[in-house]
C-alpha positions as CSV (number, residue, x, y, z in Angstrom):
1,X,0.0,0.0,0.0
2,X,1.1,3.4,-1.2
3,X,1.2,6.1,2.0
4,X,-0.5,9.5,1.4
5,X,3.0,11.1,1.0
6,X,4.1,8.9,-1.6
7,X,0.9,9.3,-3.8
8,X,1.0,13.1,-3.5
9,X,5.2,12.3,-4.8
10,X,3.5,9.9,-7.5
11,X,1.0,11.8,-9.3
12,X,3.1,14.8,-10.5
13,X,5.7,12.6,-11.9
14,X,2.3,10.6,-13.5
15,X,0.8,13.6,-14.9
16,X,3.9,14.0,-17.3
17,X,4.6,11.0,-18.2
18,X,0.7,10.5,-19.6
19,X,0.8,14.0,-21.1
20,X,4.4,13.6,-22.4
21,X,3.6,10.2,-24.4
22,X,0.3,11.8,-25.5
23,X,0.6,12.7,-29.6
24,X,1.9,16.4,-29.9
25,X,-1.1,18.4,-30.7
26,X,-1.4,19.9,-34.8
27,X,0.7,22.9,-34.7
28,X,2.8,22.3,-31.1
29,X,6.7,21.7,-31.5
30,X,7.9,18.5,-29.5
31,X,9.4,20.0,-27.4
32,X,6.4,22.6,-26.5
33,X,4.3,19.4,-25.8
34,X,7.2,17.7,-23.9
35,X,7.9,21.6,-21.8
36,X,4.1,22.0,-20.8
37,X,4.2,18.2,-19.2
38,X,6.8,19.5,-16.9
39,X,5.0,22.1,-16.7
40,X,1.9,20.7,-15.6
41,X,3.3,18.2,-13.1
42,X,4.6,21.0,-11.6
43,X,1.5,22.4,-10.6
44,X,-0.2,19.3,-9.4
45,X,3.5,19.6,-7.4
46,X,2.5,22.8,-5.9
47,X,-1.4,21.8,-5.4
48,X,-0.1,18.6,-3.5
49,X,3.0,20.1,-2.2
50,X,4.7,16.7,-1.4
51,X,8.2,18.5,-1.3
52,X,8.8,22.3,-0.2
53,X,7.3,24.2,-3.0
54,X,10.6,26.3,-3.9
55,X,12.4,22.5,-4.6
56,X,9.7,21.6,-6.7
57,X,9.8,24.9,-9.0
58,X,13.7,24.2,-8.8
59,X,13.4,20.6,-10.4
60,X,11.0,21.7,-13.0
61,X,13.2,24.1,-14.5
62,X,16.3,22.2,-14.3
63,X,14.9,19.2,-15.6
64,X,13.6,21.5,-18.7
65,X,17.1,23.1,-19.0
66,X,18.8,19.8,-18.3
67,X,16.9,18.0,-21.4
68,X,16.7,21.3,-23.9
69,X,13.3,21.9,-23.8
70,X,13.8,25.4,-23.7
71,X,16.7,27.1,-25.5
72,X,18.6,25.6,-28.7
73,X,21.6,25.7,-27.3
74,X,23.5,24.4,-23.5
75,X,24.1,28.1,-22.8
76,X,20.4,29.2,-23.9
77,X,18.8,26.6,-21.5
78,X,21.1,28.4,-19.0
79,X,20.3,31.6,-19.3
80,X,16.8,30.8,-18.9
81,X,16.9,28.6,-15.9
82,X,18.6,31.5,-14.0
83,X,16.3,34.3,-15.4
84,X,13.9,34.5,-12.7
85,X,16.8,35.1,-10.1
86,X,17.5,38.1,-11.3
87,X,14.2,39.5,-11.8
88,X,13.8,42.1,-9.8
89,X,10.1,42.0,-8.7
90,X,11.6,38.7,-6.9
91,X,14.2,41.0,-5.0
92,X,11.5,42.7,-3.8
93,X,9.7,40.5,-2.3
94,X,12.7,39.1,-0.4
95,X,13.4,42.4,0.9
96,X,9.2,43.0,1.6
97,X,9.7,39.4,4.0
98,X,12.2,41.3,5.6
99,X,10.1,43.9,6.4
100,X,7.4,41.8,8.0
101,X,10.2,40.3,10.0
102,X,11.1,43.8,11.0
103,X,7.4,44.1,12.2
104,X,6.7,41.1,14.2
105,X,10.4,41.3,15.6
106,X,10.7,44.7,16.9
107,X,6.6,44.7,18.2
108,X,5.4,47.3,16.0
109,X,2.8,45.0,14.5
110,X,1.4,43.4,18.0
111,X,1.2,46.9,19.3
112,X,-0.9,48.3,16.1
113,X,-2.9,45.4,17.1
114,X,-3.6,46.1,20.4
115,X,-3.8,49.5,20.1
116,X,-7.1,48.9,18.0
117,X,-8.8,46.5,20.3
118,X,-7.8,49.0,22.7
119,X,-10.2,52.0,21.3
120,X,-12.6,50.1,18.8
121,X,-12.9,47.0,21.0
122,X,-15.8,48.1,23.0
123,X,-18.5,46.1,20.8
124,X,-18.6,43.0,18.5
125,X,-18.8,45.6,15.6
126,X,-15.7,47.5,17.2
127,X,-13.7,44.5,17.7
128,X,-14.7,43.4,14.1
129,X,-13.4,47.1,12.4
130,X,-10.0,46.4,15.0
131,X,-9.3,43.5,13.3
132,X,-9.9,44.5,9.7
133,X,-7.7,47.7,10.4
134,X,-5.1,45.9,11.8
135,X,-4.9,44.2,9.3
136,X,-5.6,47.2,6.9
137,X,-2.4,48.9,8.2
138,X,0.2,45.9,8.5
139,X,-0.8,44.8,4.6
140,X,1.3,47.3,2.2
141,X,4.7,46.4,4.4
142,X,3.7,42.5,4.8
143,X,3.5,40.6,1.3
144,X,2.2,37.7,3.3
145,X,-1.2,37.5,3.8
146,X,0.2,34.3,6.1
147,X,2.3,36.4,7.9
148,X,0.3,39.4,8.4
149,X,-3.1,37.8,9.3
150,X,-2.1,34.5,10.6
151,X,1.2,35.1,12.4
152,X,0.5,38.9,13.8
153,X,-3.3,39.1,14.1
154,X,-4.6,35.7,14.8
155,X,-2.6,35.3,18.1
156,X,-3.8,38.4,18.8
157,X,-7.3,38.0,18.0
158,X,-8.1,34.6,18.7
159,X,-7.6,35.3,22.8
160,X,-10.7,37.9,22.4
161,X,-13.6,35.8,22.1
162,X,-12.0,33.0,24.7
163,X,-12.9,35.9,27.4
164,X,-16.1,35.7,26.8
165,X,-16.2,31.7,26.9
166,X,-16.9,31.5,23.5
167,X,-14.5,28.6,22.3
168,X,-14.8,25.9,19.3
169,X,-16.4,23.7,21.3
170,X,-19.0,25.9,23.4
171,X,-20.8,29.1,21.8
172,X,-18.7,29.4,19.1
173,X,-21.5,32.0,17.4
174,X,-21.2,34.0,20.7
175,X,-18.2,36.3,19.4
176,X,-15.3,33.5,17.7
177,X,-17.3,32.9,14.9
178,X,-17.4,36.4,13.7
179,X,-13.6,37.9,14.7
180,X,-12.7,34.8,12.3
181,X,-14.8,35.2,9.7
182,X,-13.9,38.7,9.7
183,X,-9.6,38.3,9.9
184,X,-10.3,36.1,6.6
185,X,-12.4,38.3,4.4
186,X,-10.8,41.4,5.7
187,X,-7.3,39.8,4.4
188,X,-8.4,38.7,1.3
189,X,-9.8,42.4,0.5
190,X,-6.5,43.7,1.8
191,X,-4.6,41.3,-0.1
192,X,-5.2,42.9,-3.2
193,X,-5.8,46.4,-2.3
194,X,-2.0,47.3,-2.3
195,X,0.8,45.3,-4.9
196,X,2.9,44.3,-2.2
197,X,0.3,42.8,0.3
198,X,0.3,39.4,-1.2
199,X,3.6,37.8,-2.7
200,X,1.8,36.4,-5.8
201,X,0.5,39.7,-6.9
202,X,4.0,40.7,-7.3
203,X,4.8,37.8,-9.3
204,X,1.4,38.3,-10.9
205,X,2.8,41.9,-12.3
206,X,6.4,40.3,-13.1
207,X,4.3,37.9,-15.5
208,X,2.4,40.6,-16.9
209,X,5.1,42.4,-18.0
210,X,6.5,39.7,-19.5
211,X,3.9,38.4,-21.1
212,X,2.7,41.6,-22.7
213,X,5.3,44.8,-21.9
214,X,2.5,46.3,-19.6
215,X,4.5,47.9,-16.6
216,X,2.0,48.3,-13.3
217,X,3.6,50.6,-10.6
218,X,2.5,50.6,-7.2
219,X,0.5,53.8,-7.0
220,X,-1.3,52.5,-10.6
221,X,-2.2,49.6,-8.9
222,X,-4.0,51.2,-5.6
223,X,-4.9,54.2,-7.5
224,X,-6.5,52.1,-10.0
225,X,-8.5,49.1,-7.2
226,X,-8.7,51.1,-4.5
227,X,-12.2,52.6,-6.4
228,X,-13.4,49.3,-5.0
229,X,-11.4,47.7,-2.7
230,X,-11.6,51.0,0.4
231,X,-15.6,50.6,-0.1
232,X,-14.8,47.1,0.4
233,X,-12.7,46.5,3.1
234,X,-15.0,49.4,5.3
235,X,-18.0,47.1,4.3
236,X,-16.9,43.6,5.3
237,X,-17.1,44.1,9.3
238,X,-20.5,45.4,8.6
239,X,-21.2,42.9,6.1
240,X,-20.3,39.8,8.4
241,X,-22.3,41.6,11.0
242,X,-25.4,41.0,9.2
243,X,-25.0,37.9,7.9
244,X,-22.6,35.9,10.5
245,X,-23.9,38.0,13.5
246,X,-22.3,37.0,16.8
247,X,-24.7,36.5,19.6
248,X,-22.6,38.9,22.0
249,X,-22.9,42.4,20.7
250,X,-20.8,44.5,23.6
251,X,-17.2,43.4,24.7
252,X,-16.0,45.8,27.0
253,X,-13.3,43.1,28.7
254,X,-11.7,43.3,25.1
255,X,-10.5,46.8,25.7
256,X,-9.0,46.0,29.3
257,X,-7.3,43.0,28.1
258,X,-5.5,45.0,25.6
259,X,-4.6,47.7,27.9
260,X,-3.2,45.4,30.0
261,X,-1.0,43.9,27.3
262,X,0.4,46.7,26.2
263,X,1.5,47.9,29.7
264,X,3.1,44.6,29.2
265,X,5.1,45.3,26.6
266,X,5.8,48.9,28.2
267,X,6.6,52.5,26.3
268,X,6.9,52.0,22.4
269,X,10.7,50.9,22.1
270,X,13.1,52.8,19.6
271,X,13.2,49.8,17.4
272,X,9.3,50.3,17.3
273,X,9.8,53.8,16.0
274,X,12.8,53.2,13.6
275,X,10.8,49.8,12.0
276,X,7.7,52.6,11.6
277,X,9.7,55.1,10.1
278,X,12.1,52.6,7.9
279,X,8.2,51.0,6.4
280,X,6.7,54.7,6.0
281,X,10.1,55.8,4.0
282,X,10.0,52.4,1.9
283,X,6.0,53.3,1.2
284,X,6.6,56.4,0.4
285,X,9.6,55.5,-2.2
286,X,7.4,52.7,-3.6
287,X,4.3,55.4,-4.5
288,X,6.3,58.5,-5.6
289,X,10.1,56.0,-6.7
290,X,9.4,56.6,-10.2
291,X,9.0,60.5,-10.2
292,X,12.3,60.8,-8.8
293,X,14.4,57.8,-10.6
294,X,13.7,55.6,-8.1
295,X,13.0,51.7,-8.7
296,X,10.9,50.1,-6.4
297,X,13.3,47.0,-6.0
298,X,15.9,49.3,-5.4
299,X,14.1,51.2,-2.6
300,X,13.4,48.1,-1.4
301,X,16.8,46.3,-0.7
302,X,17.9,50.5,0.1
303,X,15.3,49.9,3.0
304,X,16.3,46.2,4.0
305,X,19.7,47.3,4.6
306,X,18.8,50.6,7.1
307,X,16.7,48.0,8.7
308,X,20.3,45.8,9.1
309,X,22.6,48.8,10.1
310,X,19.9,50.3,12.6
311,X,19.3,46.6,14.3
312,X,15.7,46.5,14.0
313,X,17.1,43.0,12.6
314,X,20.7,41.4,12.1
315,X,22.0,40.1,9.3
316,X,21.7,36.7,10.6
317,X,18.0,37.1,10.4
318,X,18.4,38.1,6.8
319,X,21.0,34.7,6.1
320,X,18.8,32.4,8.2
321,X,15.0,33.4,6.9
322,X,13.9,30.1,5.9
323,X,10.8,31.9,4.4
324,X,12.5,34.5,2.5
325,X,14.5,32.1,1.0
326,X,12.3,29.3,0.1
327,X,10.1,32.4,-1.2
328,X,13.0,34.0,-3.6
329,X,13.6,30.4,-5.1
330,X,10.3,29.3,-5.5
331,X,9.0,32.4,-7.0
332,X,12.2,32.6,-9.3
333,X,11.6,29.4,-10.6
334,X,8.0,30.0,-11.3
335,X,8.9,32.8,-13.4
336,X,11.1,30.9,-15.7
337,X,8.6,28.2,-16.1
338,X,6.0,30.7,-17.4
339,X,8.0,32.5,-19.4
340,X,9.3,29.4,-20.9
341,X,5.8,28.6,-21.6
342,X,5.2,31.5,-23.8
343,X,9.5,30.8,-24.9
344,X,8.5,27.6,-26.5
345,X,5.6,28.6,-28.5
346,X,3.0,26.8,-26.1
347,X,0.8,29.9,-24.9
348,X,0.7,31.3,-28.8
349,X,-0.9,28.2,-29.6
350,X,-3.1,27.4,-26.6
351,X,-4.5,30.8,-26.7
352,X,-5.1,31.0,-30.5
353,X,-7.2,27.5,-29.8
354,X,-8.8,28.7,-27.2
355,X,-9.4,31.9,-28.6
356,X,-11.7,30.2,-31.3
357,X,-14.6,30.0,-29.5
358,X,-14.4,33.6,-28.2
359,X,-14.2,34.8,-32.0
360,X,-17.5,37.5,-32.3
361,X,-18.1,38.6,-29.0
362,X,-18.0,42.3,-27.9
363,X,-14.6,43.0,-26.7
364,X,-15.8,44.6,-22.8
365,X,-17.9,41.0,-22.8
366,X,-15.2,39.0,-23.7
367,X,-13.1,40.9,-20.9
368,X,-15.3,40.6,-18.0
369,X,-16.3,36.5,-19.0
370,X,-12.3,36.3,-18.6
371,X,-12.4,38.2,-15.5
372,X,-15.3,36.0,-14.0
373,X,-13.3,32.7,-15.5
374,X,-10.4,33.8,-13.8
375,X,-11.7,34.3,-10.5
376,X,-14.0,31.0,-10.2
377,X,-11.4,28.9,-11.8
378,X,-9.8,29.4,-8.0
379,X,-11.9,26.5,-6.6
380,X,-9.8,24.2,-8.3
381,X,-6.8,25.9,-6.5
382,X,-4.9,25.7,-3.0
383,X,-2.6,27.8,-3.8
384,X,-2.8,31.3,-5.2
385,X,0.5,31.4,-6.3
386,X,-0.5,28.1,-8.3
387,X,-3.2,29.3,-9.9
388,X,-1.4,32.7,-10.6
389,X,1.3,31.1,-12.9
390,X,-1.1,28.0,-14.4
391,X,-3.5,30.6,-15.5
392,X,-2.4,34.8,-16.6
393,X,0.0,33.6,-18.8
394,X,-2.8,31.8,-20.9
395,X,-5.4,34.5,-20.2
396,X,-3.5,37.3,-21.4
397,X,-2.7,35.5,-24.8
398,X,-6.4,34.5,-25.1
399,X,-7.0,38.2,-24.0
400,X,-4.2,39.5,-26.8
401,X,-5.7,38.0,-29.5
402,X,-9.6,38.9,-29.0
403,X,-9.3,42.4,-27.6
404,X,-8.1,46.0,-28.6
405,X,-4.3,47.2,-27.1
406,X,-6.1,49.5,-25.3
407,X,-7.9,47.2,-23.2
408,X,-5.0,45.0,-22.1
409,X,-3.9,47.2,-19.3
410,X,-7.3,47.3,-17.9
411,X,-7.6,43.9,-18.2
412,X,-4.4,42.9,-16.5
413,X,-5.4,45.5,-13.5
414,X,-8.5,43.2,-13.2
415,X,-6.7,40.0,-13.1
416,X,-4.5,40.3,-11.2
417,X,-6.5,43.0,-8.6
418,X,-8.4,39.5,-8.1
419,X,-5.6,37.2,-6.8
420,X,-6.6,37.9,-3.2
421,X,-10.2,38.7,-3.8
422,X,-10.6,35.1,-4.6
423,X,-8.7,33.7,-1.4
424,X,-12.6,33.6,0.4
425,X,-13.8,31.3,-2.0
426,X,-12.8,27.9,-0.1
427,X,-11.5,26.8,3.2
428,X,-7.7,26.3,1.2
429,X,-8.1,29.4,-0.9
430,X,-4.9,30.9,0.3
431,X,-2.2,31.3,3.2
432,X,-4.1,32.3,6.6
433,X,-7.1,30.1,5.9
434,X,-6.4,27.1,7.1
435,X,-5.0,28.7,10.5
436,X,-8.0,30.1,10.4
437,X,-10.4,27.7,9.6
438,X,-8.1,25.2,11.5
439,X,-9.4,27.6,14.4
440,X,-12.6,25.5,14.8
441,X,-14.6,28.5,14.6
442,X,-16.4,27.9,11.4
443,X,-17.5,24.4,10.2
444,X,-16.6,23.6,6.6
445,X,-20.1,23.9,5.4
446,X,-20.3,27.5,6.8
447,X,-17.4,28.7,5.4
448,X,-18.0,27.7,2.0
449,X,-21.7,29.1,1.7
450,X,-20.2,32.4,3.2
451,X,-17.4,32.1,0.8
452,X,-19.7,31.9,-2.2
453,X,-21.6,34.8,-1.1
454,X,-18.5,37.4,0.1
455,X,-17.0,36.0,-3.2
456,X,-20.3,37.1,-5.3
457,X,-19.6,40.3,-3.7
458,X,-15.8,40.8,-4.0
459,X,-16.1,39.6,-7.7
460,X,-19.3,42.2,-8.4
461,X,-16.9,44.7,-7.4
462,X,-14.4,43.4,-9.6
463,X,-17.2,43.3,-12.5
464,X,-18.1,47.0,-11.7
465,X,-14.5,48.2,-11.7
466,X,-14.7,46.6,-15.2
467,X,-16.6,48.3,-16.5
468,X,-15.7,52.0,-14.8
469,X,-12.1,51.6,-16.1
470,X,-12.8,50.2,-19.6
């Protein structure tokens, strides 16, 4: 008998060998065909995750540039495989992990936390808007969604409704219910609101570009969603109030408890202050860099290293994140893979096939059918980042070849504004929701009929947005 770990190690290696002795499709090169069966099994790899994820990006692209599949010649193949290293939207979000770091080490992002429980925390409603804000303010510094809203707020937020003996297994609809429901959805809204809130929207825009020369910025990106995603994010507390109400409606321990937790941790420490100002400066360099000359990855790594040479965090820390690293490889791997994709002919063709039975439509319905695709396609994803490299690549070339120039930069802005949208959508959607869900707040069934209808609303939003902007 096969054990669950070997299966998961199985059926990505299985997946390319059916696919690679399939007959190449009318009008794919051999080695297109043989390139997309690596491909492929390495996404099953990252859905089943049966080794880290970084050392399963690592062996697809070596095994590609190993065999030939991409490049015609040894030093081609080369080039390629180390492409995505020195991309520099990957640079970035090494230095962004840093930054989070920065935050949870030096207790800048515990003491936002508290600080909100502290004034809004007086109701259910309070405590719901002190969780979403928390959040709110840690997300343009923290491109972990896991990070920010499972590592700094959940330990936070998950002691609230335990005061009022509302736990998993007794009265979880008293007050836990609701403080989870609303971390989650808060996140996801958050997680697209700014580019570097979420790791695979970064890669998202690194794809674009490559995939079609369209350049996003950080300010065009919050200047463009935050039309919808501000309305959004004030709404969802409110939202879940009405239709996940907890049964307790005042919380006035809440605001004690986090009084007393902050006297804990005492006056707000200079590393607090320098970590505030170091993420302000970095912000501020991100939104107005490109006025002045100033590159966003650039700014970034300028940032990381004040953050070394004031001691909000040692070099060790930066040598010895396991996160940041596995992060930087897995992410550079990814990008070769897609762009090999489009490298060996495969998305040209794939698109152009798929493109057919597009042919005819208007051009704003074909872009919001993709948009709506895009977004419900996620169900058959556990991993953002997953779903993020299986699937822009191959909607932008569908998109390319059915729409106006014009429209392809609104287009992308919707795609990949939806990456953390869509994390609501299912108990596995993204990062933070297992931890979460794992909470024992919200039974399975729950969470996906509330998924379907906060993803309804997120991707109306997303539909209206659409239609402002095209």
């Amino acid at each position: 008998m096969f054990s669950s770990s070997k299966i998961k190690m199985i059926l990505p290696l299985l997946v390319i060998l059916i696919v690679a002795i399939l007959p190449t499709p009318e009008g794919l090169s051999v080695n297109a065909h043989y390139f997309f069966a690596v491909f492929l099994g390495v996404i099953v790899g990252l859905i089943l995750e049966p080794i880290p994820a970084a050392l399963i990006g690592l062996t697809g692209v070596a095994v590609s540039a190993t065999f030939g599949l991409v490049g015609e010649t040894a030093k081609a193949s080369r080039d390629w495989a180390l492409s995505g290293f020195s991309n520099g939207v990957i640079w970035l979000i090494f230095a962004a992990f840093m930054f989070a770091l920065g935050y949870k080490k030096s207790g800048l992002g515990k003491r936002i936390a508290l600080l909100l429980v502290k004034y809004l925390g007086k109701t259910s409603l309070g405590l719901g808007y002190a969780v979403a804000f928390a959040d709110g303010i840690l997300a343009p510094f923290m491109p972990s969604n896991t990070a920010r809203s499972a590592g700094t707020i959940f330990p936070i937020a998950i002691n609230i409704p335990q005061m009022f003996e509302s736990t998993p297994q007794k009265d979880p609809r008293k007050l836990g219910s609701y403080i989870s429901w609303v971390a989650i959805a808060a996140t996801c809204v958050t997680s697209s609101m700014f580019l570097t809130a979420l790791a695979p929207n970064l890669l998202a825009v690194s794809l674009v570009e490559k995939s079609t020369n369209i350049v996003i910025s950080w300010g065009q990106w919050f200047g463009t969603l935050a039309i919808i995603m501000i309305p959004l994010f004030l709404l969802v507390p409110f939202l879940a109030y009405i239709v996940y109400p907890p049964e307790q409606k005042h919380s006035p321990e809440a605001p004690a408890w986090a009084k007393k937790e902050l006297d804990i941790m005492g006056p707000i420490s200079k590393k607090e202050l320098l970590m505030l100002g170091l993420g302000i400066l970095a912000l501020v360099m991100w939104i107005f860099g490109s006025s002045i000359g100033v590159n966003g990855t650039t700014a970034a790594i300028f940032v990381l290293c004040l953050l070394v040479l004031t001691d909000v965090i040692t070099w060790e820390d930066v040598i010895t994140n396991k996160a940041a690293i596995n992060v930087f490889i897995w992410f550079a791997t990814l990008v070769a893979m897609a762009s090999g994709l489009k490298k060996v002919g495969f998305l040209k063709w794939a698109s152009g096939l798929i493109s057919g039975g597009l042919v005819g439509l208007d051009p704003v319905t074909i872009v919001i059918m993709l948009l709506v695709l895009f977004f419900v396609f996620h169900y058959f994803f556990a991993s953002v980042t997953a779903h993020t490299v299986a699937l822009l690549p191959l909607f932008l070339g569908v998109a390319t070849n059915l729409i106006p120039a014009s429209m392809m930069e609104p287009l992308a802005l919707l795609l990949v504004g939806s990456l953390g949208l869509m994390g609501i959508i299912t108990p596995y959607a993204t990062g933070p929701s297992p931890i979460w869900y794992g909470a024992g707040y919200i039974s399975q069934a729950t969470w996906w009929k509330l998924g379907f209808i906060f993803g309804a609303v997120y991707l109306s939003a997303l539909v209206l947005l659409g239609f402002m902007i095209l």
